[in-house]
N, C-alpha and C positions, 0 to 999 in steps of 0.2 A: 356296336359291332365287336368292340375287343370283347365281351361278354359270349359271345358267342362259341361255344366247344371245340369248333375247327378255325377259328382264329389264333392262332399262337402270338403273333406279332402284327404290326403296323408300322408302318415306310411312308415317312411323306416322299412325296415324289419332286424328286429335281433336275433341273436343265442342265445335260451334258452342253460344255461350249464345244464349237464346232471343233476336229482332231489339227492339233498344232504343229506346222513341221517351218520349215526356212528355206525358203526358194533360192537355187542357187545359180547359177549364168555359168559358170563352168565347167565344160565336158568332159565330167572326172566318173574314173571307176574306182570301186571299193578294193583294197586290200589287197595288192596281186595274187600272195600268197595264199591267202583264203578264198580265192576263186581260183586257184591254183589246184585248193583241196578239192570243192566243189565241183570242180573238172574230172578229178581222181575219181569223186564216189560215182558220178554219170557214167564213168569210161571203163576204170576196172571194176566194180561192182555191181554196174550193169543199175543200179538206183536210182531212180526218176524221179519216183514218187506215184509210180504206174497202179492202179489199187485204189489209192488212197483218196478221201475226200474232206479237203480244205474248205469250212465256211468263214467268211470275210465279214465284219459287221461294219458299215461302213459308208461312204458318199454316193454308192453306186457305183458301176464299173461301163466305162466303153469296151463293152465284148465285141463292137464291130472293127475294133483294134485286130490287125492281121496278128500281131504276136500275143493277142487272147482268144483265140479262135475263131472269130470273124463271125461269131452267130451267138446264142440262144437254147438252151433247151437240147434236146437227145443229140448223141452224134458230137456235138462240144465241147470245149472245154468247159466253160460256162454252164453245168446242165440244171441248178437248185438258185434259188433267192426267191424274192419278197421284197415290195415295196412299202414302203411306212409311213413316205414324203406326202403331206396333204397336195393335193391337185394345184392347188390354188397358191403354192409358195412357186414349184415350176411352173406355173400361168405369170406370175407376175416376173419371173427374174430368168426364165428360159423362153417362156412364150410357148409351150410346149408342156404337155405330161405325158407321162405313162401309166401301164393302167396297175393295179395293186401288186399283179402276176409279174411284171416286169422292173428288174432293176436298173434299169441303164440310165446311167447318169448324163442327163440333156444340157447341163450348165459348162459355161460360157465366160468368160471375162476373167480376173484376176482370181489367183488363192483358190483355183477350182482344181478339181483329178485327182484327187487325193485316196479317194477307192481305186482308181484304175492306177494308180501308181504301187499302192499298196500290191495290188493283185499282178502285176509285173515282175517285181519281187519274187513273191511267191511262185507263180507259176508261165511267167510269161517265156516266149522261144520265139526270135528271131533272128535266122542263124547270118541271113544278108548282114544284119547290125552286129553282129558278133556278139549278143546279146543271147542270156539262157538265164531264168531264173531258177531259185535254187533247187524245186522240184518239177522240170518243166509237164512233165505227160501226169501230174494228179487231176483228177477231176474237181472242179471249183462252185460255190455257192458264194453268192453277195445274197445279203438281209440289207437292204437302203433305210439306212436310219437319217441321217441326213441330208438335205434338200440344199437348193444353192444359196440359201443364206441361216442363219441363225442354229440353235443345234438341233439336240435329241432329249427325249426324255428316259428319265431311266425305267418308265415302266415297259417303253419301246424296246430299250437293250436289252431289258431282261423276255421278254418277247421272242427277239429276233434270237437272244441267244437258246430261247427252249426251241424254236424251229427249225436252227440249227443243228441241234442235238436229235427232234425228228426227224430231221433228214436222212441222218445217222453218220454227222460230220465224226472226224477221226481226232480232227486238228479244228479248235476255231482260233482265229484271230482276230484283238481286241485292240487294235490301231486309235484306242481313243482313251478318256475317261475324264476324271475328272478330282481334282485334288482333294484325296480325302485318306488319311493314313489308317485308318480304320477299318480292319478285317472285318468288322459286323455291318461296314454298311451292304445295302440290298442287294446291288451289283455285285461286290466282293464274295457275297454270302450263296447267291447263286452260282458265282463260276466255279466256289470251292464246290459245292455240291453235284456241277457238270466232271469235276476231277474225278469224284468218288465215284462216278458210272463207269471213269476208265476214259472221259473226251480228258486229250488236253487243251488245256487256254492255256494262250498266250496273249499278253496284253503290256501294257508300255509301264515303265517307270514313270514318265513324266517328263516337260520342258520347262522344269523352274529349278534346273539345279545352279542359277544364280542366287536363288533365293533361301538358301540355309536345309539344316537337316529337317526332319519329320515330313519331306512333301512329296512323300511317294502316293501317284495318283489308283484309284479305284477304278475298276477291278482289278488289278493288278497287287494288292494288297490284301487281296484272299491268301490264305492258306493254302497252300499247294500249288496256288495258281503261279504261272513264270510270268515274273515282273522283270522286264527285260533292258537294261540302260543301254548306253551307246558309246563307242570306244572310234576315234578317229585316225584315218586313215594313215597308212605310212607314206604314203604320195598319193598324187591326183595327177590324172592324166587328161592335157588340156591342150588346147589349140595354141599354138606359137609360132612366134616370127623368125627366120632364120635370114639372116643379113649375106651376102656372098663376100661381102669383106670382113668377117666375122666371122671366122668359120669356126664351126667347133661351138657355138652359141647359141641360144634359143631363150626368147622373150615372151614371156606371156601379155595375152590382151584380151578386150573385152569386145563384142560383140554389141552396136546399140538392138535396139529394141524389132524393128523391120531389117535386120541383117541378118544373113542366113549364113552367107558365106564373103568372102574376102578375095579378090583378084591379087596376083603376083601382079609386080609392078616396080618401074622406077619411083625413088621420090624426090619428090619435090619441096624444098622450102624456103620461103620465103621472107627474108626479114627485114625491118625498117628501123635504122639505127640499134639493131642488135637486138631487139626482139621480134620475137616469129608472128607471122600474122594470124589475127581472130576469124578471118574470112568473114565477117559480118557486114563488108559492103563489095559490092562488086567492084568496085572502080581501084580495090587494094590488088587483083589477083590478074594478073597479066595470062593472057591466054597461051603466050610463046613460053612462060614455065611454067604452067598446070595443065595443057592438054595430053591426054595420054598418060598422066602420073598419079602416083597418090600423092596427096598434098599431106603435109603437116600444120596441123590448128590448134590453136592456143585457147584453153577455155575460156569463157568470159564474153560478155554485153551483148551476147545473141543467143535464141537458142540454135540445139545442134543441128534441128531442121534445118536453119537458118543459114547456116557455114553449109552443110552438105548441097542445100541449090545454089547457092553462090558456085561455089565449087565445081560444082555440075555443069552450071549455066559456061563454065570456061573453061570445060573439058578434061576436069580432072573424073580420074576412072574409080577415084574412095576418096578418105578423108582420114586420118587420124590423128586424133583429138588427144594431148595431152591437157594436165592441173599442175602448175609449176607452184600450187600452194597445197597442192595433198598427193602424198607418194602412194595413196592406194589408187586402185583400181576403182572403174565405176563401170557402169551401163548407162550410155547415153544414149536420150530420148528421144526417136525419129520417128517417121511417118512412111508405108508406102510408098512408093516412086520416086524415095530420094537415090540418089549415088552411094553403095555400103559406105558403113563408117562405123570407126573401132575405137577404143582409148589404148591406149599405154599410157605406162607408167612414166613420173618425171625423169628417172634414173635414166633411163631407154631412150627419152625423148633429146636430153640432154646429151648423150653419147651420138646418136644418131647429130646430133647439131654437130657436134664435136669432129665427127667426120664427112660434116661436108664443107667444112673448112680444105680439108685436101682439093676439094673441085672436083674428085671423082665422080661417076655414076652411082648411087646408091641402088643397089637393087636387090628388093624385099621379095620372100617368100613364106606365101601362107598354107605349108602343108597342111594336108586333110589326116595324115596320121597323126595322132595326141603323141605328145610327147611329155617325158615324169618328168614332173617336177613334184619336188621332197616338202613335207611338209613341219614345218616346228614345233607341232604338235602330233607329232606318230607315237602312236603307241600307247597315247592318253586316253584318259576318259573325257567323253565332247564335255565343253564348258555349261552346253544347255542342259544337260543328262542330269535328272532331280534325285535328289540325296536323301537316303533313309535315315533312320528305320522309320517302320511302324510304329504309333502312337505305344501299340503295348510293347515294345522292341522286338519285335521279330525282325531276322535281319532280311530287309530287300533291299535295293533289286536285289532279284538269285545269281541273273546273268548276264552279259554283255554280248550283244551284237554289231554288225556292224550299220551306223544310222548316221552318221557325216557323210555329207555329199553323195549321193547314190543315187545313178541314172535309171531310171524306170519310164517305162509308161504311163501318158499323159494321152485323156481324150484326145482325139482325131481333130478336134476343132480345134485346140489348145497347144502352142510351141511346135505344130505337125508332129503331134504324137508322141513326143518324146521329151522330157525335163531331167534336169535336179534339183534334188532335194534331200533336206539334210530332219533328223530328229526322231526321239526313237519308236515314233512312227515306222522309218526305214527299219531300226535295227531289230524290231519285233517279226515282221514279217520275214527274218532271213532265219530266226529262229524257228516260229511256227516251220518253216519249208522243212530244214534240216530234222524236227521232230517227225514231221512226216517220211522223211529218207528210213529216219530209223524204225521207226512201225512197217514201211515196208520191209525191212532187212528183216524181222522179227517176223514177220506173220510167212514170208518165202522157207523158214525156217519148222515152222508150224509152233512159232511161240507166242503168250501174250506177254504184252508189259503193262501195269499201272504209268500214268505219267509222272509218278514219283520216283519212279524206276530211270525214266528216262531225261527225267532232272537230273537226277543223280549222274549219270552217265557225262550229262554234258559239262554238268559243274566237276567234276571228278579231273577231267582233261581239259579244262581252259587253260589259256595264257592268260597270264597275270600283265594288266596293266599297271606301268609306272608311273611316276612322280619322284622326280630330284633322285633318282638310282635307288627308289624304294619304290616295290609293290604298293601300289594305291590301297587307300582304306577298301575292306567290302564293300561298307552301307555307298562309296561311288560304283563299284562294278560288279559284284556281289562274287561269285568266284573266279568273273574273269569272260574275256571274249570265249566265245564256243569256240573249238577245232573238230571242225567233223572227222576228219579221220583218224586222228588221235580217239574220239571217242567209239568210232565204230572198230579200233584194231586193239584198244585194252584190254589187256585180261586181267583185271582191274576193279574192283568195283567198293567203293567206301559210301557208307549209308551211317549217318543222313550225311547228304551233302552238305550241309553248314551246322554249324553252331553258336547260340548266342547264348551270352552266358549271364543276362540280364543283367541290372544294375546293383548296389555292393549291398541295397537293404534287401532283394529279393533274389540274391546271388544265385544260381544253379550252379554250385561249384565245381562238378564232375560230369561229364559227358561219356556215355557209352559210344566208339565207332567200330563197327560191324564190316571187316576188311575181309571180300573174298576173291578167290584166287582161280578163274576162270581156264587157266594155263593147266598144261599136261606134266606143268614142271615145274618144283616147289621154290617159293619164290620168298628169299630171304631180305626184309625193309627195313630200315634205318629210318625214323618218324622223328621228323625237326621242326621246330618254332621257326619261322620266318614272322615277325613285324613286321606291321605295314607301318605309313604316316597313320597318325591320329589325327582324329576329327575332334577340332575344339569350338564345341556348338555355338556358345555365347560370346557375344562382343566382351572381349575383357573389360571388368570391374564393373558388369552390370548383367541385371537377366536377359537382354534381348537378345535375339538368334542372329547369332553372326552370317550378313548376306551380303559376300558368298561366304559358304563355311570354310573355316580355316584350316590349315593342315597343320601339324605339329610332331611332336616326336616323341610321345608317352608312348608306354612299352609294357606288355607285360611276359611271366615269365611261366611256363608250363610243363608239367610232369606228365608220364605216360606210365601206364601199369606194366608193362615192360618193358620199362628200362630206357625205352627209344629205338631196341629192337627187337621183329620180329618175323618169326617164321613161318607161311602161308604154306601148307600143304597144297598140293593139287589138286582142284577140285574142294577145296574145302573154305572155311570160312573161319575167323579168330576174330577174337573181341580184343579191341583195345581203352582202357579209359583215359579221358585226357581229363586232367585238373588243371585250375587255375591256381597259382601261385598268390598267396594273400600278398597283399600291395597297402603301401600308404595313401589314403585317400587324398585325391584332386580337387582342390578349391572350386576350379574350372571347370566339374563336369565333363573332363575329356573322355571322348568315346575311342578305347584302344581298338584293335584289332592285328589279324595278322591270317597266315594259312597254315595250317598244320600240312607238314612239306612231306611225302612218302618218296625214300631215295632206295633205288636195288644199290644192296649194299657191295655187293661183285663191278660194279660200272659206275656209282654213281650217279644214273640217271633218273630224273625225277620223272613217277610214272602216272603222280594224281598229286592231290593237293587240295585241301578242305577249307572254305572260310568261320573264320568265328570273328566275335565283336560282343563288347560288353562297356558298358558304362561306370564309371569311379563316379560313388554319389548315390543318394537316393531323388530317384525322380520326383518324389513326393515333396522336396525341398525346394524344390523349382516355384517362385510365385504361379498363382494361377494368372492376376491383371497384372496388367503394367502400372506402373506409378499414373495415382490422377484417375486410375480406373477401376471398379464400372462409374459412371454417372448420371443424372437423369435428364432428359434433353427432350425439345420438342421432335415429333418424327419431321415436320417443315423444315427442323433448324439443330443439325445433331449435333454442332459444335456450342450450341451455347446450353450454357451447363447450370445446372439446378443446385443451389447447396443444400447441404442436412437438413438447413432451418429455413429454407423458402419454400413456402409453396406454391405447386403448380396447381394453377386451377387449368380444371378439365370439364369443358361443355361439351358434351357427349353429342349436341348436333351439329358442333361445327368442325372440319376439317383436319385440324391440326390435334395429335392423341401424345400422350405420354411415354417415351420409349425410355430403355435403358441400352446405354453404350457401353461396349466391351472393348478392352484389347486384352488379348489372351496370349500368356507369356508360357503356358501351358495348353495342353488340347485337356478336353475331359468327356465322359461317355457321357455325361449326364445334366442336364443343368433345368434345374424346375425352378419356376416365379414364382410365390406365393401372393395372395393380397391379404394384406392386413387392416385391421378396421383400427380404428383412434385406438383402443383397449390393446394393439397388439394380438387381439385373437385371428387365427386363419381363418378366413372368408371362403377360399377357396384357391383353386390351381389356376393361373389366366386359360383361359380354352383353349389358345394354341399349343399349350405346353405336353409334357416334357419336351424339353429341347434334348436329343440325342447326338451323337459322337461330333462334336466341336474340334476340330484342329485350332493351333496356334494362329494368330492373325500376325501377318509378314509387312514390311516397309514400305512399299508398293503402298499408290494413293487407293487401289479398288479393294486392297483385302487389310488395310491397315487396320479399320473396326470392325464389330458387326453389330446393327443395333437392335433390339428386341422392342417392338411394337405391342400396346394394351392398348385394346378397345373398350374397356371396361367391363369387358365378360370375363366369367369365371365357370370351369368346368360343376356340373350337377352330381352329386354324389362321384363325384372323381371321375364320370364317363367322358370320355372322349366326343361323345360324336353329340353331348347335351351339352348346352351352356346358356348361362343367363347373366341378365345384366344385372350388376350392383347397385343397388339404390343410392340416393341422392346421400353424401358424406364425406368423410375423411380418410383416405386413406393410404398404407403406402405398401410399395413393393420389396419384398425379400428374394433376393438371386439367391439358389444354393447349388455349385459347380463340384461333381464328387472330383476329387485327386485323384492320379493316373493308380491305377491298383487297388483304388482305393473300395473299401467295403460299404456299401450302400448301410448297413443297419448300425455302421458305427461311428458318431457323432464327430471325431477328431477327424475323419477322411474328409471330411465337407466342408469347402471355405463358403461362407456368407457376406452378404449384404446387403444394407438395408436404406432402399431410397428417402429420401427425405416426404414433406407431407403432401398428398394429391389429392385437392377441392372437386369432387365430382357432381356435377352438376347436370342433371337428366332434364 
């Protein structure tokens, strides 16, 4: 096939895992402020997103959701998708299908709505709930690539994404992927190519930013495409207890699992020799202090079911359940028909003890308005939010959204329609919305924009996330959360919006940035270095990828071909070059970074701001294995290991084949098996090979190795799609993994090794 004139390439095809987000129990909203904006652009500028057409790739959507249009097809909000889910995955886990033409997601039970959540975001409006997503009136498409269990295929994604693009979507959103930092894979390669028609994608960074740099997820690691991370909340606004002898206070708590809501109430508590009772027998809970009250329960030797009917059974109207051995919060586990029942905290539960030592009435209320409560991490980048770069360092993510805690829409059968959820699953889809705002604002105008255009736009005017009273590295937020209105009221505009300035053996010393000047009035800027933290990828004093990556304080320092100031005509446009300052190189491989900062030099104010990142070091010096690796091992038994001078006999009719084990301290584009005969001559390529674009293997038990499997065939004149078996003999395997940059045709790019002897026996 690769023979063939209109074959250029070949994609083996691999399993998206299903889109990963973090279910959260507290009734919190994103960012006041930035729904503050988002209010702004609906109200003075009249922007909906009214025109525009958003497709979603995804789980499905419940469109019989009132705040997603309550229908299907013309007339709708809902009017384009596709189903992908074989029949027989919703037969067994819904009990129920639909037919090819329709997407509506039928699944049920835990970790499900993850499309109709997404698409809430995006374009959902219910004004009762006080709820408006960020473009409510676009017209929307779902493409259902995933079914109620297991994932997607990428032949699927790229599928759903060409039908999207026939639709003649404006905006797709890419709620998924899969870890792969590599712009050539098939996904990445296609959405760059949906860029260049003028569609923007948007798609996630990734939920493994515990797990060190390089793991920004595909597609999203295309070229052009916005890979989008997630910045959490300045507060979350959640359901709390207000005390009447307390006033002026407010306690957060939890809801169990069958509780909806919380009755106002005296309490009630109970204790025996000075601690509070478990409610786990009746004969403890006297009917003359628990009828008519909430009780207070002490966790432990029942379950919550269990304290709630006790409780019940003697007339108490709830239950709240403290842990006098863990000060967080939980969600406890109950059942239909019991009496509500909440947790608090021990701090709360202990206060609360504390004054009922006075003998007063206690009496609790559970307002239905949320109340802020501040979060410890405002203003950050989420801990799960996956850390670049790209294998070849391009810098992603580009941008940050908002993806912590974020109430949307949840199937109709699921939480009654309504959840949170946290990951930048959420923060993408607030992205895609607002890229849609701006297309509309541009096309009312009678203009087109590229979506590089409108990258640029948004990265230009982000807020920089911190860390310790320093803006955070990019490769965590890329230039920063979006500010819609900031970006729609600039007159402003710096191209490209980032810069990396690769590593010190492949330096691109000097960057050209193209600053124009939208304004009726010339606009004189003052261009400054801001440092971020630095990213120091490896665990000190060894090559392994520090997980989480570490933050540090390398710094570099940068020249401007004007001085650091300049002056933008009206209407006009001026080149400025940024160089990098030569620096002593880093033992450590630190990845610097920082923003190049544009301040009007009359105010002061900062009116855009570019990211760059560069690496000290040549990536080439990086080992490719880890110590002890590759090795050769049975596929039965991958941990027991073959030395140079044993050999593996292989009987080609029984079960167990010859693999070779990796752990890769390096990613690399390339890695071909050779088989060699006793003489050392090439026999040929094993027929599954080449192996293409390899990321690093991470600490985690499922991506620690990966092992390569020989069945004793060898490709036919180098084809692909021929192969044959090796005769009865000796022989062994040569791995060759090219280095990151490295040149295919020349001999020192390429690390090798060579298995020990393998008895093949036919």
């Amino acid at each position: 096939m690769i023979g063939l004139p209109v074959v250029k390439k070949i994609y083996p095809i691999y399993e998206i895992p299903r889109p990963q987000w973090v279910k959260e129990k507290n009734n919190t909203l994103p960012y006041e402020d930035w729904l503050s904006e988002i209010t702004r652009v609906h109200d003075k500028m009249k922007l909906t997103g009214k025109g525009m057409l958003i497709g979603i790739l995804d789980s499905g959507v419940d469109y019989m959701h009132p705040a997603l249009g309550g229908g299907f097809g013309e007339g709708f909000k809902f009017q384009h998708g596709y189903n992908f889910v074989d029949p027989s995955n919703d037969d067994e886990h819904a009990g129920v299908h639909r037919t090819a033409d329709d997407p509506f997601d039928p699944c049920t039970g835990e970790n499900v709505g993850h499309g109709t959540h997404v698409s809430g975001i995006i374009g959902g409006s219910a004004i009762e709930r006080n709820f408006t997503g960020v473009a409510p009136d676009a017209t929307l498409g779902m493409w259902r690539i995933f079914g109620c269990n297991g994932g997607a295929t990428e032949d699927n994604v790229i599928k759903a994404m060409e039908m999207a693009y026939n639709a003649g979507c404006d905006v797709i959103n890419l709620s998924l992927g899969v870890q792969n930092a590599w712009p050539e894979d098939a996904m990445a390669v296609f959405a760059e190519r949906l860029t260049a028609q003028g569609v923007i994608v948007i798609s996630v960074a990734g939920n493994q930013g515990t797990e060190g740099v390089f793991l920004q997820n595909t597609p999203g690691s295309g070229k052009h495409v916005f890979s989008v991370a997630s910045v959490d909340n300045s507060f979350y606004s959640t359901k709390a207890i207000t005390v009447d002898s307390l006033p002026g206070e407010a306690y957060t708590y939890q809801l169990s699992t069958a509780t909806h809501s919380f009755p106002n109430g005296t309490l009630s508590i109970i204790q025996t020799n000075g601690t509070v009772t478990m409610a786990c027998k009746a004969a403890t809970l006297s009917r003359a202090e628990v009828e008519g009250k909430i009780l207070l329960v002490r966790r432990g030797e029942c379950p919550f079911n269990q304290k709630a009917m006790f409780a019940g059974k003697a007339g108490a109207v709830g239950i709240l359940v403290y842990d006098p051995e863990d000060p967080a919060l939980f969600v406890p586990e109950t059942e239909v028909g019991t009496i509500p029942c909440g947790n608090v905290n021990y701090e709360f539960a202990n206060k609360l003890i504390e004054l009922s030592k006075n003998r007063a009435p206690i009496r609790l209320s559970f307002p239905l308005d949320p109340k802020d409560q501040p979060l410890p991490t405002a203003g950050q980048v989420s801990e799960f939010s996956s850390v670049g770069p790209t294998n070849e360092l391009d810098l992603k993510p580009n941008l940050a959204g908002i993806g912590h805690m974020v109430r949307s829409t949840l199937p109709l059968a699921v939480e009654d329609g309504w959840g949170i959820r946290s990951g930048t699953s959420m923060a993408a889809p607030h992205v895609a919305g607002v890229a849609a705002l701006i297309l509309q604002w541009h096309k009312q105008q009678g203009k087109k924009v590229d979506p590089t255009h409108v990258m640029e736009m948004l990265q230009n005017t982000a807020r920089l996330a911190t860390y310790q009273n320093l803006p955070d590295h990019p490769l965590m937020q890329g230039a920063g959360l979006i500010q819609p209105i900031e970006a729609f009221q600039s007159q402003l505009h710096i191209a490209p919006g980032q810069i990396s300035f690769n590593d010190t053996a492949h330096l691109v010393r000097s960057h050209t940035l193209h600053i124009t000047n939208y304004d009726t009035k010339d606009l004189r800027l003052q261009l400054k270095n801001q440092p971020s933290k630095s990213v120091e990828p490896f665990t000190k004093g060894t090559w392994v990828a520090a997980e989480p990556s570490v933050r540090g304080d390398i710094s570099v320092d940068l020249t401007f071909s004007s001085g650091g100031n300049v002056t933008v005509a009206a209407g006009q446009t001026v080149d400025v070059t940024v160089t990098i300052v030569p620096w002593k190189d880093s033992s450590d491989f630190s990845m610097y970074g920082g923003y190049v900062v544009f301040e009007v030099i009359d105010t002061r104010a900062v009116v855009g701001s570019v990211p760059y990142f560069g690496v000290m070091g040549n990536m080439q010096d990086v080992p490719m294995f880890d110590k002890g690796y590759p090795y050769l091992a049975q596929s039965a038994n991958s941990t027991a290991q073959y030395s140079a001078t044993e050999t593996f006999v292989f009987n080609t009719t029984e079960a167990s084949t010859p693999g070779i084990v990796c752990r890769m301290l390096s990613a690399t584009s390339q890695v071909h098996i050779l088989v060699l005969d006793k003489d050392s001559n090439v026999v040929g390529e094993v027929a599954e090979g080449p192996y293409l674009y390899w990321d690093r293997n991470r600490l985690g038990e499922a991506n620690y190795v990966q092992q390569v499997i020989w069945d004793g065939r060898v490709k036919v004149d180098n084809n692909i799609s021929q192969s044959t078996m090796v005769t009865h003999g000796t022989y062994r395997l040569r791995l060759r993994a090219l280095k990151l940059f490295g040149d295919t045709a020349s001999e020192r790019d390429w690390v090798e090794w060579t298995s020990g002897p393998i008895l093949v026996q036919n």
